[in-house]
C-alpha positions in Angstrom: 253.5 113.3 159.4 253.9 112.4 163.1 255.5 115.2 165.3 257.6 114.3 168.3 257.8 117.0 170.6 261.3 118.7 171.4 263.5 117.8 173.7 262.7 120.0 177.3 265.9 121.9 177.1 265.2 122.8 173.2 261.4 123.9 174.6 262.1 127.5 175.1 264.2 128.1 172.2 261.6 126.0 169.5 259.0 128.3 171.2 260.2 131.7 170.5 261.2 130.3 166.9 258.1 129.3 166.0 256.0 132.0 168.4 257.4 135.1 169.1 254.7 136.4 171.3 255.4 134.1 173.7 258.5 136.3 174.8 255.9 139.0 175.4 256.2 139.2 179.5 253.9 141.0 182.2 252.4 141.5 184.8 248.9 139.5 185.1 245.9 141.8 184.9 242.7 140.9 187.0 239.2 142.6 186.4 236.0 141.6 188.2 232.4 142.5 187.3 229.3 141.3 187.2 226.4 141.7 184.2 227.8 143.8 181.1 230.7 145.4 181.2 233.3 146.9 178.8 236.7 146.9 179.8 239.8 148.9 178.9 243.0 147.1 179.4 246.2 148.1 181.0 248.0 150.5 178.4 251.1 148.8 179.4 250.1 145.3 177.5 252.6 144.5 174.6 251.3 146.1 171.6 250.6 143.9 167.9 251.0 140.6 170.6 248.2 138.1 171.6 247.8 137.4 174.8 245.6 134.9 177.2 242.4 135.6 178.3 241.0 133.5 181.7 237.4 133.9 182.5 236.2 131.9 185.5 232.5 132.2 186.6 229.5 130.1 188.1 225.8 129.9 187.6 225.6 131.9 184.6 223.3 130.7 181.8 225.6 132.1 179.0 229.4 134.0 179.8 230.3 135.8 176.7 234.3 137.7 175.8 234.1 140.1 172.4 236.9 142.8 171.5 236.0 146.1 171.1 236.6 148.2 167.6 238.0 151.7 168.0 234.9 153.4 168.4 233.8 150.8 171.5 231.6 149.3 169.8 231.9 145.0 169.9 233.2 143.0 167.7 234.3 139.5 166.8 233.4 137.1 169.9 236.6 135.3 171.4 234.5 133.3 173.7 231.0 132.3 174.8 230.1 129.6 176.6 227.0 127.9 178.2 228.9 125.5 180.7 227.3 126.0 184.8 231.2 126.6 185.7 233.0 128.0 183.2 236.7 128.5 183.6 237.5 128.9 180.0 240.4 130.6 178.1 241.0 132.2 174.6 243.2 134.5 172.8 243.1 138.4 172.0 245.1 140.4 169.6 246.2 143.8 171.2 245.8 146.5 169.1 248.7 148.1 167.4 247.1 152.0 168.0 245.3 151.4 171.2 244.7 149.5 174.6 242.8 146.2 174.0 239.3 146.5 175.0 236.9 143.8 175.9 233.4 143.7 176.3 232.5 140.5 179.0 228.8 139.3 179.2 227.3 137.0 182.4 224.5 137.5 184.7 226.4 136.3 187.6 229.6 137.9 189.2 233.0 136.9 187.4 237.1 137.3 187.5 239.0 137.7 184.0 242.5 137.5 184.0 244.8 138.9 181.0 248.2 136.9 181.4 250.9 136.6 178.7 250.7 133.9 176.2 253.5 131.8 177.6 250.8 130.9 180.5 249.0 128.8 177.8 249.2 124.8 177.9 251.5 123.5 175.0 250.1 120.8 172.9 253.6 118.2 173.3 252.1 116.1 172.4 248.7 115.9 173.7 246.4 118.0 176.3 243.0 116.8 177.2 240.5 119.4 178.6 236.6 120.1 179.0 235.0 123.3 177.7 237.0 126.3 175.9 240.4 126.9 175.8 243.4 127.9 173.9 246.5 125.6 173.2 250.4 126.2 171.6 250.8 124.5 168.7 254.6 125.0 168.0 255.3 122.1 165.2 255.2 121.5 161.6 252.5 120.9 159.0 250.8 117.6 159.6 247.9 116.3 161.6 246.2 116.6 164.8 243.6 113.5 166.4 240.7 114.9 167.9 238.4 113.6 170.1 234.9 114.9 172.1 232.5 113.1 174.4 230.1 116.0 174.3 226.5 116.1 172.5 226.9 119.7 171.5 229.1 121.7 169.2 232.7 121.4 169.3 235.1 124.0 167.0 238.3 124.0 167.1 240.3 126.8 165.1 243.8 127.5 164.2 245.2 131.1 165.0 248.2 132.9 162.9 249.2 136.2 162.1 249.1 137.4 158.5 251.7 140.5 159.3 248.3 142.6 157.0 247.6 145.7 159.6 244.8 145.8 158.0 243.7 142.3 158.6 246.4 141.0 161.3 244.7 137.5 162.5 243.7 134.6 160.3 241.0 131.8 161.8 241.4 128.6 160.0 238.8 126.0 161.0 239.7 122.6 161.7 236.6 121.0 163.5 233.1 122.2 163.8 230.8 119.2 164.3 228.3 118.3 166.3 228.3 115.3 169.1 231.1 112.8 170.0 233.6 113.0 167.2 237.3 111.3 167.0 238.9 112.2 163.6 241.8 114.0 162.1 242.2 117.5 161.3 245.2 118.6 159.1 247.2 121.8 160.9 249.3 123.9 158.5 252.1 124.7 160.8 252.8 126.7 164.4 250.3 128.9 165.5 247.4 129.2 168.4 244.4 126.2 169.0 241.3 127.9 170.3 239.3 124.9 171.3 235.0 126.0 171.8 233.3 123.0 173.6 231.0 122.6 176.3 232.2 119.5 177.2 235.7 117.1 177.5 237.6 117.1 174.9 241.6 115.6 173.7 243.6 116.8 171.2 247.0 115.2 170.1 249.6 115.6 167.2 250.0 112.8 165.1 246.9 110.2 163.5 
């Protein structure tokens, strides 16, 4: 079913409909490092919300993001790429109970930024890109085209909430092939794109 995006004037108002989080406002958090490092986020960040991660590094053979479990230890990966220059973004969930920790992985010197989810791009009704990053989708059920002019892997996964506290996030996979792909990928309705690719990439609504 094609999906026409809404009018500019309608874009806040579909937005907070369809993705509360996205009235979740603060200031931007910057943390530099270089090598391993865990990080403990700003108490202040909206609690239960997701918000935008921004890692930007160069030289790095591998730049890696994971969340933290209670105890510190890591867990799920939100990012990891092996692009020369990565400037990459992805989601995190903030913990109800707790400040959102995040473990960050490179050899050379980086800068991750933790912004609100409103700083993502919106998918209305196409966004190309190259390498990882995270997208609004804020229409119906239907279909999404998606291209890649890579040689390596390419996933792309489909964020919502399940309102479980127990298991708060569900992943739905849309794409994970291998090379340059163009095909179609059905979407079940609004929620977050996480796009993994080392390479360029376009993703539009509609087949």
């Amino acid at each position: 079913v094609p999906y026409d995006a809404p009018p500019a004037h309608l874009a806040h108002a579909s937005a907070a409909a369809t993705l509360p989080d996205l009235a979740a406002g603060f200031p931007p958090l910057l943390y530099q490092g270089r090598g391993r490092e865990r990080i403990t986020c700003d108490p202040g960040l909206p609690r239960g919300s997701w918000v935008l991660l921004e890692i930007h590094c160069t030289g790095s053979p591998a730049v890696s993001i994971c969340g933290l479990d209670p105890y510190g230890r890591s867990g799920d990966y939100l990012l990891t790429s092996y692009l020369d220059d990565v400037h990459a973004r992805t989601a995190a969930l903030t913990p109800t109970d707790r400040p959102l920790g995040l473990l960050v992985e490179a050899d050379e010197p980086w800068t991750l930024r933790v912004l609100p989810l409103g700083e993502a791009r919106r998918l209305t009704p196409a966004q190309d890109g190259c390498g990882h990053d995270l997208l609004l989708y804020e229409g119906p059920a239907g279909v999404l085209s998606v291209t890649f002019h890579g040689e390596d892997n390419v996933v792309v996964d489909h964020l919502t909430k399940t309102g479980d506290p127990e298991w708060p996030e569900e992943s739905d996979l849309l794409v994970n092939e291998i090379g340059r792909i163009d095909l179609l990928a059905p979407v079940t309705g609004p929620g977050l794109l996480r796009v993994q690719a080392d390479g360029p990439w376009r993703i539009s609504v509609g087949g």
